[in-house]
C-alpha positions, 0 to 999 in steps of 0.5 A, spaced: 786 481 456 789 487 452 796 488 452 798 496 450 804 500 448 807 501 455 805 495 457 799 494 461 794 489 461 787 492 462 780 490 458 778 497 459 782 499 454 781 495 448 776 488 448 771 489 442 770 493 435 770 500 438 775 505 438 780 504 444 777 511 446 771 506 448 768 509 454 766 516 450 765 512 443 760 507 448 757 512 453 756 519 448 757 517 440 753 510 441 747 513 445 746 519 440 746 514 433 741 509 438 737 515 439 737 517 432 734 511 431 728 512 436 727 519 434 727 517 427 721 512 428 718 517 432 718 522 427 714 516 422 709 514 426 708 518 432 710 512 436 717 508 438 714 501 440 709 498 433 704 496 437 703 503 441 700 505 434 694 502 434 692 505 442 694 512 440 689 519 440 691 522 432 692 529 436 697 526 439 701 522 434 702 528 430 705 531 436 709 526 437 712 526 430 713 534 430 717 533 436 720 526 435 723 530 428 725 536 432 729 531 437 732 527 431 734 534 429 737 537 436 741 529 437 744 529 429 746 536 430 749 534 436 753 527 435 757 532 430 757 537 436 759 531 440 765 528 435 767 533 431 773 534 435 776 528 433 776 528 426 782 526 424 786 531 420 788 527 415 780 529 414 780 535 413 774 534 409 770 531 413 770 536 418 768 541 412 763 537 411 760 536 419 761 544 420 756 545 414 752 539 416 750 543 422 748 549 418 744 545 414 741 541 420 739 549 422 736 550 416 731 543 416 729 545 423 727 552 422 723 548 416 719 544 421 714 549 423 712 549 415 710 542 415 705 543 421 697 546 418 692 547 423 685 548 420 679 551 424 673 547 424 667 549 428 670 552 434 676 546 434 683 546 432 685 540 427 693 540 426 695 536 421 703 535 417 703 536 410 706 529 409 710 532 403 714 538 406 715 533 413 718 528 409 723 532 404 725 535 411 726 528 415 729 525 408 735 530 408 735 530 415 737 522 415 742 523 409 745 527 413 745 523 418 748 517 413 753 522 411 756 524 418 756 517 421 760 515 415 765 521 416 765 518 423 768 511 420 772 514 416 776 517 422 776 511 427 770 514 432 766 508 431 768 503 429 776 501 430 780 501 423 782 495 420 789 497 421 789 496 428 789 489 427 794 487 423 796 479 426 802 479 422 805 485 426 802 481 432 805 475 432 812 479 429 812 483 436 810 477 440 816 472 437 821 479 439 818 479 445 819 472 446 827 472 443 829 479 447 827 475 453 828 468 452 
């Protein structure tokens, strides 16, 4: 059980390391960064589950990963989206720093289509990624990714900052609760 400012008791409001606005921090910030993280090794291997690498066609796996780093890409843009709201105002950089990384995200994407070479041999069409430009784009992309969660920290909205828990005023609010009612 929690006890909060006006007095309730409720486990909804704060029980674990999340933010206290933790039914959006769960259900919307946790599902973009878990899906970062299927997108992004999607984009590497063309598969989510290691084992799925070994019984899947080359055609599709190159599909797979074109689609996975334009998902990773559409998600990144829209944890910011998603957040960029709550950045504290003390952060004011940061919220600079996230409304540019939009327009970079833009950018990376628009650059996905030159990291895809289709070739045309004997009536066949061949699709391959040019590893180089496909790996400079996922890069940036996971940087910026790296950087915009480390934004979100920085304003509470992932994990809950270390001044939230201070035992010291606890015990100092508990032992005036107990002489004011005793």
């Amino acid at each position: 059980m929690t006890f909060n400012k006006r007095g309730y008791t409720d486990d909804s409001y704060e029980n674990d390391n999340w933010n206290v606005a933790k039914g959006y921090t769960k259900d919307i910030t946790l599902e973009h960064i878990l899906d970062l993280r299927k997108f992004e090794r999607i984009a590497r291997y063309g598969v989510f589950e290691f084992e799925s690498q070994y019984s899947i066609q080359l055609e599709i796996k190159i599909d797979a990963r074109l689609k996975g780093i334009n998902w990773y890409a559409d998600e990144l843009d829209s944890l910011i989206a998603d957040n960029i709201f709550a950045i504290k105002p003390a952060r004011k950089d940061d919220k600079e720093l996230l409304e540019n990384f939009r327009d970079d995200i833009t950018i990376l994407k628009n650059a996905i289509p030159f990291s895809k070479r289709e070739t045309v041999q004997r009536d066949k069409k061949n699709v391959e990624i040019d590893e180089l430009v496909f790996g400079k784009v996922l890069d940036f992309l996971i940087k910026i990714k790296i950087k915009t969660l480390e934004a979100l920290n920085r304003s509470d909205l992932i994990f809950k900052g270390i001044d939230e828990f201070d035992p010291e005023k606890i015990k100092d609010e508990l032992l005036q609760e107990l002489i004011n009612t005793g």
